[in-house]
C-alpha positions as a Markdown table, in Angstrom:
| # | Residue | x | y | z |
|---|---|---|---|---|
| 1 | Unk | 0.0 | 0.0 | 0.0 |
| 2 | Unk | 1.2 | 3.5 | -1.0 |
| 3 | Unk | 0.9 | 6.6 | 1.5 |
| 4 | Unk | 1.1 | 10.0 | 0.4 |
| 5 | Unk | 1.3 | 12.8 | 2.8 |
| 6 | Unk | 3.0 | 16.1 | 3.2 |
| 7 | Unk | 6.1 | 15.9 | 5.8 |
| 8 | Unk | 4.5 | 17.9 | 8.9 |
| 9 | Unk | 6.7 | 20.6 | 10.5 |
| 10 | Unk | 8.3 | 18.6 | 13.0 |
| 11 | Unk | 9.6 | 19.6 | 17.0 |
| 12 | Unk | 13.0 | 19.4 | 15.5 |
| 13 | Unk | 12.9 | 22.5 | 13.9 |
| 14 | Unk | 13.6 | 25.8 | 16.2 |
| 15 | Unk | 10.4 | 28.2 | 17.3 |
| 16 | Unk | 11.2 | 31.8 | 17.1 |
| 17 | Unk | 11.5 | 31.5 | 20.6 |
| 18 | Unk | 14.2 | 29.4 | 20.9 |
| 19 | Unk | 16.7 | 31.0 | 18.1 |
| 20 | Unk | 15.8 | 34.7 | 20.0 |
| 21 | Unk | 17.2 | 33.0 | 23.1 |
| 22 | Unk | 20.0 | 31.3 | 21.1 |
| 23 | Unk | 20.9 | 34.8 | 19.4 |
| 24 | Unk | 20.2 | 37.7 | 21.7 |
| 25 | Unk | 23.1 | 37.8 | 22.7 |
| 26 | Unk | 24.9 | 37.9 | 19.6 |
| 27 | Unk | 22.3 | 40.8 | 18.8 |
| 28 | Unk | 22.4 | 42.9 | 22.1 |
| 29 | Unk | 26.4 | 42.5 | 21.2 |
| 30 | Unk | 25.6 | 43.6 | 17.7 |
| 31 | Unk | 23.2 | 46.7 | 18.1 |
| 32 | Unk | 25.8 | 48.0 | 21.4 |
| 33 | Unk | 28.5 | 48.1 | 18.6 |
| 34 | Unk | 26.4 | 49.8 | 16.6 |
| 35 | Unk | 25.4 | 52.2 | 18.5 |
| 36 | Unk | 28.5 | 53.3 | 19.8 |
| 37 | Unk | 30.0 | 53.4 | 16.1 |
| 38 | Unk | 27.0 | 56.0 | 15.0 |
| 39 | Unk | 27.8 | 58.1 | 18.7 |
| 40 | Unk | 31.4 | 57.8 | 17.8 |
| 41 | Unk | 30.8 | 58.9 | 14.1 |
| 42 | Unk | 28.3 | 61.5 | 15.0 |
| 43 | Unk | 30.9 | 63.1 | 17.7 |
| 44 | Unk | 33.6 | 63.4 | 15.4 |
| 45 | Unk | 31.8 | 65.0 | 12.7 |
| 46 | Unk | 30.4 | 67.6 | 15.1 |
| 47 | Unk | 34.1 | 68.4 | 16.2 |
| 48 | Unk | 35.5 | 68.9 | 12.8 |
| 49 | Unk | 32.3 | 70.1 | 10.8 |
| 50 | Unk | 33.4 | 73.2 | 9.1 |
| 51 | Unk | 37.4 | 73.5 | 10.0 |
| 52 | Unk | 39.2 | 76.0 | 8.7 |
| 53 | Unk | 36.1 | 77.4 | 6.9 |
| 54 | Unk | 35.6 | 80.8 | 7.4 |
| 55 | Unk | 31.9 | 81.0 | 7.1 |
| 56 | Unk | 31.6 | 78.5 | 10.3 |
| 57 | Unk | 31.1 | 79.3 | 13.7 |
| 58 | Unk | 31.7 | 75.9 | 14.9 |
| 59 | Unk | 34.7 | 75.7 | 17.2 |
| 60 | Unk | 37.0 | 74.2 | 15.0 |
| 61 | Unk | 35.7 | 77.4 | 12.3 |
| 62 | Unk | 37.0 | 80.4 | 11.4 |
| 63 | Unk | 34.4 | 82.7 | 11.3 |
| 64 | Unk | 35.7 | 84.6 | 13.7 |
| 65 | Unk | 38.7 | 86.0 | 12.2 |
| 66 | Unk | 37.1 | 86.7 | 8.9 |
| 67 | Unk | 34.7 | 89.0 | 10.9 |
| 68 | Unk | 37.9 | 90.5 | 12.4 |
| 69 | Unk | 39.4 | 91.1 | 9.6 |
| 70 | Unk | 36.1 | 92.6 | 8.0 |
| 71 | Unk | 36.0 | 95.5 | 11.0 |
| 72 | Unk | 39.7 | 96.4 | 9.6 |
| 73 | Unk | 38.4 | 96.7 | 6.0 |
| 74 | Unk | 39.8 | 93.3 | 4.4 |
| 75 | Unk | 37.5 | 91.3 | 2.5 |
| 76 | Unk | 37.3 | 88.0 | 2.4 |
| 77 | Unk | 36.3 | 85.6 | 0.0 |
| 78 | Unk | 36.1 | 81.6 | -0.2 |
| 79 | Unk | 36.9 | 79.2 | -3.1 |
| 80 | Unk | 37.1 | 76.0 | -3.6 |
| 81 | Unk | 38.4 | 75.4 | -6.9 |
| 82 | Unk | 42.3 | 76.0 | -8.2 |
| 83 | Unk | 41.2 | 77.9 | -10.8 |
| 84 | Unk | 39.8 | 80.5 | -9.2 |
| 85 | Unk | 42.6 | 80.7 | -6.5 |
| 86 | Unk | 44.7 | 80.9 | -9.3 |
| 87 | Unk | 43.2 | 83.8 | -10.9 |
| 88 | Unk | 42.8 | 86.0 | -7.3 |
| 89 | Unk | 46.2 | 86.2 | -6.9 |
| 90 | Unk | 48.0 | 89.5 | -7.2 |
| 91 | Unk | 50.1 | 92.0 | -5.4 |
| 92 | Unk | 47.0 | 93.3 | -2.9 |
| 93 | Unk | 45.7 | 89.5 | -2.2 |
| 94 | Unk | 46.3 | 87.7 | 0.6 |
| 95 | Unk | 46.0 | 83.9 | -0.6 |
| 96 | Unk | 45.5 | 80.8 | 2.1 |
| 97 | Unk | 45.4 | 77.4 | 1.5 |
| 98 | Unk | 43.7 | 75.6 | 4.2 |
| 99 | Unk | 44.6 | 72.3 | 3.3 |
| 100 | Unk | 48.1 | 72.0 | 0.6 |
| 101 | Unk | 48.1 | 68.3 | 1.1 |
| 102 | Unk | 44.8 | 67.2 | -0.6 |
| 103 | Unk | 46.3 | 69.2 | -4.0 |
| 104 | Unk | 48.3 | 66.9 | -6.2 |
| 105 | Unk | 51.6 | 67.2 | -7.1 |
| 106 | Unk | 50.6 | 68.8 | -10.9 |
| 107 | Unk | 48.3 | 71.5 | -9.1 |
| 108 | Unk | 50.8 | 72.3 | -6.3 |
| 109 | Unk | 53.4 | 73.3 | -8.5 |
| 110 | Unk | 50.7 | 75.1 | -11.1 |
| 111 | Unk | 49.9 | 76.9 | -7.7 |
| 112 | Unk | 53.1 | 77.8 | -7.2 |
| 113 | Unk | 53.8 | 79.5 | -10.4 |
| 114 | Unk | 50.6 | 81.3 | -9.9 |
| 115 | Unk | 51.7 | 83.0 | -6.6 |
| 116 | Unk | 55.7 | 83.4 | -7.4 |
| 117 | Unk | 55.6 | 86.9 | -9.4 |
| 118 | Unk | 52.3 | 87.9 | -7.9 |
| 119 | Unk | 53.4 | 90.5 | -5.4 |
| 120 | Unk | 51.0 | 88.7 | -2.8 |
| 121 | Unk | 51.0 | 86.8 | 0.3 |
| 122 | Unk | 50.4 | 83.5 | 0.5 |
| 123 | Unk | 49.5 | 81.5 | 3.7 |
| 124 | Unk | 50.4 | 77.5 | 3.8 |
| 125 | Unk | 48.0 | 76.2 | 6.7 |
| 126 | Unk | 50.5 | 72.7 | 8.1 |
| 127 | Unk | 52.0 | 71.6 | 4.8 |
| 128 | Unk | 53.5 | 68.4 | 5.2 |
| 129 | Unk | 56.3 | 66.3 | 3.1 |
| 130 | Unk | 54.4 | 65.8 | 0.0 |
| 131 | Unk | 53.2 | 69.3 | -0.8 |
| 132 | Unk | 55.8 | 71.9 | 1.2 |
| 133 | Unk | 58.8 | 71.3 | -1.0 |
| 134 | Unk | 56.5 | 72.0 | -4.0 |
| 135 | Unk | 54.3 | 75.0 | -2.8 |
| 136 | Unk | 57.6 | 77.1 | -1.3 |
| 137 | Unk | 60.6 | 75.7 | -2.8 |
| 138 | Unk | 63.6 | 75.6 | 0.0 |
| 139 | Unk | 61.3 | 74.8 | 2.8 |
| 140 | Unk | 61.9 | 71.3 | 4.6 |
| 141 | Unk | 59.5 | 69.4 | 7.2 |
| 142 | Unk | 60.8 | 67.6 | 10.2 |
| 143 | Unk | 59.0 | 64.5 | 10.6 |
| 144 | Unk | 59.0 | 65.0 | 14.5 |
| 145 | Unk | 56.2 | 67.3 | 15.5 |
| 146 | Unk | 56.2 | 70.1 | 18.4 |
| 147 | Unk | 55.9 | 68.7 | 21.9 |
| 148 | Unk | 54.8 | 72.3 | 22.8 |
| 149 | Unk | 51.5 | 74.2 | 21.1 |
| 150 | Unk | 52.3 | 77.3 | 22.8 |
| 151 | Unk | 55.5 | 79.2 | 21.8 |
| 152 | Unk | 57.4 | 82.5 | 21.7 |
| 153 | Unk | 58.6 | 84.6 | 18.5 |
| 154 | Unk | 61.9 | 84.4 | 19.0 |
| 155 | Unk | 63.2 | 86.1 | 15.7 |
| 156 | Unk | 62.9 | 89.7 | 14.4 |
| 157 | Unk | 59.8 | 89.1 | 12.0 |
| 158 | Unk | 57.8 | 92.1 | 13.1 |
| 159 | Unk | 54.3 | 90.7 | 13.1 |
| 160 | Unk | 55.4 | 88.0 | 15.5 |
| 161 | Unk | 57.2 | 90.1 | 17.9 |
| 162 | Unk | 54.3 | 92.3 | 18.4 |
| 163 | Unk | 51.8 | 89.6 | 18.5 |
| 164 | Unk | 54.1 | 87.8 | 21.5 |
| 165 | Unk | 53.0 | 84.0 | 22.5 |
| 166 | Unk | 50.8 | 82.1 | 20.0 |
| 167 | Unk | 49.2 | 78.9 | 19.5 |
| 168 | Unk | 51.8 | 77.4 | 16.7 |
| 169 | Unk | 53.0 | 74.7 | 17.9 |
| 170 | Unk | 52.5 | 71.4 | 15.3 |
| 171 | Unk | 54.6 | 70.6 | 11.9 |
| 172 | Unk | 58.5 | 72.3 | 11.9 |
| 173 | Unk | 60.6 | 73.8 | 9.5 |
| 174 | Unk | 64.0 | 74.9 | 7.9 |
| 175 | Unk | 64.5 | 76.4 | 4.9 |
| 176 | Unk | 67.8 | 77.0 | 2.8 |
| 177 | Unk | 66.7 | 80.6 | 2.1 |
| 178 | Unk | 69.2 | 82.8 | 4.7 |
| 179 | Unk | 66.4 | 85.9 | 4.1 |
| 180 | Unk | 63.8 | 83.6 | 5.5 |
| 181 | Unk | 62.2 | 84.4 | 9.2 |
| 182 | Unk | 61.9 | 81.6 | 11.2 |
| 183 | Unk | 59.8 | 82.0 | 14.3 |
| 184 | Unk | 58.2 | 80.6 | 17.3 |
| 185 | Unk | 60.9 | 77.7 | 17.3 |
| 186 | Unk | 60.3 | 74.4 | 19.1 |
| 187 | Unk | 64.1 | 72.2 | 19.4 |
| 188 | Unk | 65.3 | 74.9 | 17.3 |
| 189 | Unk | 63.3 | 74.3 | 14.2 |
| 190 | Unk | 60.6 | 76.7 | 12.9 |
| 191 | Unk | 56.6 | 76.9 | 13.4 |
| 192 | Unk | 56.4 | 79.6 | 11.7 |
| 193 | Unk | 58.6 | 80.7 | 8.5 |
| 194 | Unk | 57.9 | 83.6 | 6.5 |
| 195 | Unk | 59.9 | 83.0 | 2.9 |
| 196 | Unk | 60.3 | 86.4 | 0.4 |
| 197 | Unk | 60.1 | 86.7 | -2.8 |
| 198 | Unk | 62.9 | 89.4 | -3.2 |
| 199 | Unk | 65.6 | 90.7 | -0.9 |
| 200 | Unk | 65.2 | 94.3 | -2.1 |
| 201 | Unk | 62.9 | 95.9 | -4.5 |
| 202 | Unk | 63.5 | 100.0 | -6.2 |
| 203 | Unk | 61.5 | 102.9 | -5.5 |
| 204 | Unk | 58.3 | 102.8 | -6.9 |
| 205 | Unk | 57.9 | 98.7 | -7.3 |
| 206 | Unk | 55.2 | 97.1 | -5.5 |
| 207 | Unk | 56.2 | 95.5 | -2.4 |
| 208 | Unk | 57.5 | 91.9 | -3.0 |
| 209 | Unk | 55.2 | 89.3 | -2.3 |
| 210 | Unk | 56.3 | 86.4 | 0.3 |
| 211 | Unk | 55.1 | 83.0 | 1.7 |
| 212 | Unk | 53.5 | 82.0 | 4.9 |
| 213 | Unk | 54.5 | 78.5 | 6.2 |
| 214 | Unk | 52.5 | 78.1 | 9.7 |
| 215 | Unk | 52.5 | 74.7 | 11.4 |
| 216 | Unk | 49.2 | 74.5 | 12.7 |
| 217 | Unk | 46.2 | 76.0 | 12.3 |
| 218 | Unk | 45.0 | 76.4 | 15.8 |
| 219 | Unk | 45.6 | 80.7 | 15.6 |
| 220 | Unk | 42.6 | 80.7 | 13.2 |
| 221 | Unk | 40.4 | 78.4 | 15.2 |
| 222 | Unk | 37.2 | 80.3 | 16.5 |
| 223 | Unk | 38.1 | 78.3 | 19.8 |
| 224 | Unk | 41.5 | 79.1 | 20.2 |
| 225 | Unk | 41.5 | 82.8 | 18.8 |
| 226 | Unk | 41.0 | 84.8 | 21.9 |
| 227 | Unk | 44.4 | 83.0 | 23.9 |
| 228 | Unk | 47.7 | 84.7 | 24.0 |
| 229 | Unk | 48.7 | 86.7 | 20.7 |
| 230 | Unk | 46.6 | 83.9 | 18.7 |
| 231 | Unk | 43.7 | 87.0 | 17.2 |
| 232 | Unk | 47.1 | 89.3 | 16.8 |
| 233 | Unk | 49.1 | 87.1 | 14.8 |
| 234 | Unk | 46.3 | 86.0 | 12.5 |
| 235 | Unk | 45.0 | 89.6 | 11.8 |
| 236 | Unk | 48.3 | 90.8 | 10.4 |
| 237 | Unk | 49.6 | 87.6 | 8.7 |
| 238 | Unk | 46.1 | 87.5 | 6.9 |
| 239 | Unk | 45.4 | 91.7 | 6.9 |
| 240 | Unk | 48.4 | 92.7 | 5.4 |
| 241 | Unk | 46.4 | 92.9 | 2.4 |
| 242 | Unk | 43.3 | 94.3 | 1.3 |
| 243 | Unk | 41.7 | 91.3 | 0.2 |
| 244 | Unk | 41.7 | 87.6 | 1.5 |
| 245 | Unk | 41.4 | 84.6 | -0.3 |
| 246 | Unk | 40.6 | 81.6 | 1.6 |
| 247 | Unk | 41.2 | 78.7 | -0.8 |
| 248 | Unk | 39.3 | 75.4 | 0.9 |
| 249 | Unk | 40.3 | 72.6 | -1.5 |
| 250 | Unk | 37.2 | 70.1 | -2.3 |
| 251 | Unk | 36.0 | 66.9 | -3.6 |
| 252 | Unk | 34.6 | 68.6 | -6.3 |
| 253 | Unk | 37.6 | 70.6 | -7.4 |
| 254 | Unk | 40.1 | 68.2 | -9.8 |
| 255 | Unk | 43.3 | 69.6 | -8.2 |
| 256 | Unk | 42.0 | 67.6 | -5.3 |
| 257 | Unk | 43.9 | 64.2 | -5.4 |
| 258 | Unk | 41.2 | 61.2 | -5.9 |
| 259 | Unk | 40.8 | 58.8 | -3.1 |
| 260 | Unk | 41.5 | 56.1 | -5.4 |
| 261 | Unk | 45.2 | 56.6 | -5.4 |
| 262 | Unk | 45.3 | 55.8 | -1.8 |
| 263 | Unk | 45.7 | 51.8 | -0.4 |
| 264 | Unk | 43.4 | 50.6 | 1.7 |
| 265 | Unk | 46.4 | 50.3 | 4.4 |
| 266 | Unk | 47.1 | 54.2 | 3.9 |
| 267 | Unk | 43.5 | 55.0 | 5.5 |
| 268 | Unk | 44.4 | 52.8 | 8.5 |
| 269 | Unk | 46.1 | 54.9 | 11.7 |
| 270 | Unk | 49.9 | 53.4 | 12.1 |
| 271 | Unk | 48.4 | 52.7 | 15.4 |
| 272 | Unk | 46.4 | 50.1 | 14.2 |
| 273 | Unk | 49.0 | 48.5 | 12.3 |
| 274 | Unk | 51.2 | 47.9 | 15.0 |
| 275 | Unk | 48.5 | 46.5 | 17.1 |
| 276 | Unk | 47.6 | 44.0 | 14.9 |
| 277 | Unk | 51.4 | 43.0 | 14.2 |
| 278 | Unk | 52.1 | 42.6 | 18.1 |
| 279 | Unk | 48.7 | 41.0 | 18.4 |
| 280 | Unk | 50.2 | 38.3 | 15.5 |
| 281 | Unk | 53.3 | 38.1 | 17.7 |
| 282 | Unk | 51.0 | 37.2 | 20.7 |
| 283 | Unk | 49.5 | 34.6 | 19.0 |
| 284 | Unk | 52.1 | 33.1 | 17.6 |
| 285 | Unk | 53.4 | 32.7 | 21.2 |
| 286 | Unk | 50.6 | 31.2 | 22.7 |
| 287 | Unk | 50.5 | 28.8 | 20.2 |
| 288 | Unk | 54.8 | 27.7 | 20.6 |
| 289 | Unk | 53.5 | 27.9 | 24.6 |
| 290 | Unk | 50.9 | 25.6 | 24.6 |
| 291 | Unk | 52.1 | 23.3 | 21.7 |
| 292 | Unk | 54.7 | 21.5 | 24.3 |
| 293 | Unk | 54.6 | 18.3 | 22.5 |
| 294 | Unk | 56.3 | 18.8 | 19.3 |
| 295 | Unk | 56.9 | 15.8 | 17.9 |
| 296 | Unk | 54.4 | 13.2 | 16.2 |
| 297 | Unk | 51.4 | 11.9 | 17.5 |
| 298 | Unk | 51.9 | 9.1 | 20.4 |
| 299 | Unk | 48.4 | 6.8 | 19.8 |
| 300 | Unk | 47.3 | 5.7 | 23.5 |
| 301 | Unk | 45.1 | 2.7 | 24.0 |
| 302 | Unk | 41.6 | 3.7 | 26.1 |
| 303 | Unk | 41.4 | 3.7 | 29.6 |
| 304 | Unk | 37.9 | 1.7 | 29.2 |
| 305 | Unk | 35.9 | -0.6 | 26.6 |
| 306 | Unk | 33.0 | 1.1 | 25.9 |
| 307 | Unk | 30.1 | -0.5 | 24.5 |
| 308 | Unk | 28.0 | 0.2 | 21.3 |
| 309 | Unk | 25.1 | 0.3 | 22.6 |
| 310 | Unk | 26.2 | 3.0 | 24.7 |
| 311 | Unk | 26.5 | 4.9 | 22.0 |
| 312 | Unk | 23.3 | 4.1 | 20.9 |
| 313 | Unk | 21.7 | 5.3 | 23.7 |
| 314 | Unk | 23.2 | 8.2 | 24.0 |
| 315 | Unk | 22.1 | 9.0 | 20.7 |
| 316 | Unk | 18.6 | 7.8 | 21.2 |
| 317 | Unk | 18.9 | 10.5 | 24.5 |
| 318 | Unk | 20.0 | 13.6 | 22.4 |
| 319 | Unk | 16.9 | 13.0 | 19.9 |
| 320 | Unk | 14.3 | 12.8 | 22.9 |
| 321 | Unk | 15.9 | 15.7 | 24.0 |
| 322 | Unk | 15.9 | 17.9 | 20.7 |
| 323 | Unk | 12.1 | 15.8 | 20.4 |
| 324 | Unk | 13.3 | 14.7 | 16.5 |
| 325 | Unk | 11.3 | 11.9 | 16.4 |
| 326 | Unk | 11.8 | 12.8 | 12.5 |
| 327 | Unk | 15.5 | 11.7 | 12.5 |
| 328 | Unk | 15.0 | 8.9 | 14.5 |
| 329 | Unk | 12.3 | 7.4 | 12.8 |
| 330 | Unk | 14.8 | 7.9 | 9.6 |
| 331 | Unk | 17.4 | 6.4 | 11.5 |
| 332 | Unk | 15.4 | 3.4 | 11.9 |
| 333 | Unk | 13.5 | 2.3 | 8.8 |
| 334 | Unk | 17.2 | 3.3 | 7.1 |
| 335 | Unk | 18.9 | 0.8 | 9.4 |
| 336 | Unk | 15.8 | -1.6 | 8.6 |
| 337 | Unk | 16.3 | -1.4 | 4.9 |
| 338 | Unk | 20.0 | -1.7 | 4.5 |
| 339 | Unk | 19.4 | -5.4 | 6.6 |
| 340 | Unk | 16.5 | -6.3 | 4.7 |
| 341 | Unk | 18.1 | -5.8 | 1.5 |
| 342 | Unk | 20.5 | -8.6 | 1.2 |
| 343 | Unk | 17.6 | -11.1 | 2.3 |
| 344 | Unk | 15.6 | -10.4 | -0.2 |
| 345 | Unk | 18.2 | -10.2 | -3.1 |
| 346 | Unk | 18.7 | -6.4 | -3.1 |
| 347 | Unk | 21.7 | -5.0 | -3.3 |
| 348 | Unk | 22.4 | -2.7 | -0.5 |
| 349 | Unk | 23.2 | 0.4 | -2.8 |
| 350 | Unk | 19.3 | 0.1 | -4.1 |
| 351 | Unk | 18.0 | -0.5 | -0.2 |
| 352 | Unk | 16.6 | 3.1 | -0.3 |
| 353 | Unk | 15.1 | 3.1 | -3.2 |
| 354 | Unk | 11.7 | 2.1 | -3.3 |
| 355 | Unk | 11.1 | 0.8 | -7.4 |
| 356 | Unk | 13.6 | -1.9 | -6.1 |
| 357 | Unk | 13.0 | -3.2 | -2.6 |
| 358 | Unk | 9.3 | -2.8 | -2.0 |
| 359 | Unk | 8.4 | -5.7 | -4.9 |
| 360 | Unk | 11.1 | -8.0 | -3.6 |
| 361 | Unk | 9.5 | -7.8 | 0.2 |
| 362 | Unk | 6.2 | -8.5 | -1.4 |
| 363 | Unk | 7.0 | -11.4 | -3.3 |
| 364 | Unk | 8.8 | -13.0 | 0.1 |
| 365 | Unk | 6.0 | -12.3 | 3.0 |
| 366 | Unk | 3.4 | -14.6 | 3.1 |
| 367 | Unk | -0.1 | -13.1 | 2.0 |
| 368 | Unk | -0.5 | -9.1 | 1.8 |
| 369 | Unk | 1.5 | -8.8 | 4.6 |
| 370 | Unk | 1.8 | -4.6 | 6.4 |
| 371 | Unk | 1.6 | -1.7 | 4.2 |
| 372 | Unk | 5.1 | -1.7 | 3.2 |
| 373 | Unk | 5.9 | 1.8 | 1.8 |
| 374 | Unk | 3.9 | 3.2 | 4.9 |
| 375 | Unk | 6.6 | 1.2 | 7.3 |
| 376 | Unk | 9.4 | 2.3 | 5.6 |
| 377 | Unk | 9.2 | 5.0 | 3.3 |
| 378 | Unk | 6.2 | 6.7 | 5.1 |
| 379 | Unk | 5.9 | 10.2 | 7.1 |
| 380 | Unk | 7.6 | 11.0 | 10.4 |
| 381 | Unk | 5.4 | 10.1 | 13.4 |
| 382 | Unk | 3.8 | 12.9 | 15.2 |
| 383 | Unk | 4.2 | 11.5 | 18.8 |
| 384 | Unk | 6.2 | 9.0 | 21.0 |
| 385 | Unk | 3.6 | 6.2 | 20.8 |
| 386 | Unk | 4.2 | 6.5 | 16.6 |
| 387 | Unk | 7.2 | 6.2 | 17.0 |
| 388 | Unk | 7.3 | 3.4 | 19.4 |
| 389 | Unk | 5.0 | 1.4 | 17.1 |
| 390 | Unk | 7.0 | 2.3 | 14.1 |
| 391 | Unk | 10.1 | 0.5 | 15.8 |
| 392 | Unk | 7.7 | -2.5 | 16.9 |
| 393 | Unk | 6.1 | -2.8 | 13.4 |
| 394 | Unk | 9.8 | -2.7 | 11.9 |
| 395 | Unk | 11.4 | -5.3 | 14.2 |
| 396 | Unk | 8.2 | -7.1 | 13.5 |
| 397 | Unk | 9.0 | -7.2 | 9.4 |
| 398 | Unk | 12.3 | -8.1 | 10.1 |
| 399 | Unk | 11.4 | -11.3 | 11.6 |
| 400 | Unk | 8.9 | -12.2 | 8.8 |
| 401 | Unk | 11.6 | -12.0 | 6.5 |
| 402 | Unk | 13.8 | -13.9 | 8.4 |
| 403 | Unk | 11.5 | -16.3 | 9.2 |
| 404 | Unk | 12.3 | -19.4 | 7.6 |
């Protein structure tokens, strides 16, 4: 006799219940992490929305000194592209770059021969390596930065002595230019250098245009502009000139170099780097520490026989546990075929299959016998007594076939 039926959803499969209490903890662990990577991202962003932007009052901004600078009659205007810095430049222009390192190499030096013969003034807000050697030609970073951010003039520039102590401290500099000022030192190298353009000029020329190199821009910070000689030293480095140009490179702009050309490894803190190489180092000592045994693999007889049936049972316990009375009941009528099989002249390859052993049980049993493809191709059983009767019915075929 053939049974058809639908294979019911059994116990065996999880509730919602049980894979919420499996994985809450995985998810509480999840949405913490989470959460603190939005509060961490939204933090940051507050603290360096608008820096260096003259238009933003946040504290990192620097709305402040345009404003001053506005009360003592200098204008001041932001761009964001190099062409436009390029074409503002002139011998009553003031030109600052916020940010010199996001320009690539080609627009630094078409910068450069933009400002040279201008007459102006232009600012360099903490060049580093790749762009200062480019932007003023001479000028030399030190890879070691200024333990101290506040520092005294210490050379004859004029604007610095009179604006006294001032928030400079951050990148240092030499240059090979003897006419240069270097000022506010730190370990005798420069946070400040003012480089001209010409040692002397005849009467009637324009005055000769120079460059700014400052090592950090803290002095133009809305936040930092009212300590020491910060507002002083910022008003004449940026006012001695009736007009300002405030040049805030952007992703929009084509001088800016493309994020592309950067490796993955380059956006990752040095930091992190070297923690993960000591945490490989770690490891790799754990792993000498607790392999002590370092030669081949010594086979040991057990302490104990144990019995099959013991294994058996113990699988028979972990499916009343888990209540897969669907495996189990697979795990019996497979066992059943795979013995029946050879009695009846089946192959043991073809003992699942049902084309094959369900005629050859029928033409050995005596009379119509059980529903065969019921007993042991049939549905799971929906209860313990099913499944008890499906083990009694199967033991009982086994016997009819062995019968002689």
């Amino acid at each position: 006799m053939t049974t058809e039926a639908t294979l019911p959803t059994t116990s065996a499969s999880p509730t919602a219940r049980q894979l919420w209490t499996r994985t809450r903890g995985i998810a509480l662990a999840l949405v913490l992490l989470l959460a603190g990577a939005v509060a961490i991202a939204v933090v940051r962003s507050d603290a360096r929305h608008g820096a260096l932007d003259p238009r933003s009052a946040d504290p990192h901004g620097s709305r402040a000194v345009a404003e001053l600078l506005a009360d003592h009659g200098v204008s001041t205007r932001v761009v964001t592209t190099l062409a436009d810095a390029r074409a503002s430049t002139g011998p009553d222009t003031t030109l600052l770059v916020a940010v010199p390192d996001l320009l690539t190499e080609r627009r630094q030096t078409e910068l450069r021969a933009a400002t040279a013969g201008s007459g102006g003034r232009t600012v360099l807000v903490a060049p580093g390596d790749s762009s200062v050697e480019r932007l003023a030609p001479g000028v030399t970073v030190d890879p070691v930065r200024s333990l101290d951010s506040t520092l005294s003039p210490a050379c004859d520039f004029p604007t610095a002595l009179r604006a006294g102590d001032a928030d400079t401290g951050g990148l240092r500099y030499s240059s090979s230019d003897p006419r240069a000022d270097a000022c506010y030192p730190s370990r005798r190298l420069a946070t400040l250098l003012r480089v001209p353009e010409q040692a002397t000029r005849t009467p009637g020329e324009a005055a000769s245009g120079d460059t700014i190199v400052l090592g950090s821009p803290d002095i133009l910070a809305n936040n930092r502009l009212s300590e020491h000689g910060n507002a002083s030293l910022a008003l004449q480095l940026l006012g001695s000139r009736p007009h300002l140009v405030w040049y805030l490179p952007s992703l929009s702009d084509d001088a800016v170099a493309p994020d592309e050309e950067r490796d993955f490894f380059d956006l990752l803190p040095s930091g992190w780097l070297w923690g993960t190489l000591q945490l490989f180092v770690a490891a790799a000592l754990a792993a000498l520490w607790r392999a002590r045994r370092l030669g081949p693999l010594v086979p040991e007889a057990l302490p104990v026989a144990i019995r099959a049936s013991e294994t058996t049972e113990g699988r028979a316990r972990l499916y009343r546990k888990a209540d897969a009375r669907d495996r189990a009941a697979t795990a019996l009528r497979s066992a059943t075929r795979t013995r029946l099989a050879p009695l009846v002249g089946v192959p043991v390859a073809q003992a699942d299959a049902p084309e094959a052993l369900l005629p050859a049980l029928s033409a050995h049993l005596h009379g119509d016998g059980q529903p065969l493809h019921a007993l042991l191709f049939g549905p799971p059983p929906g209860d313990d007594a099913a499944l008890i009767a499906l083990a009694d019915h199967l033991d009982a075929l086994e016997r009819e076939v062995r019968r002689p």
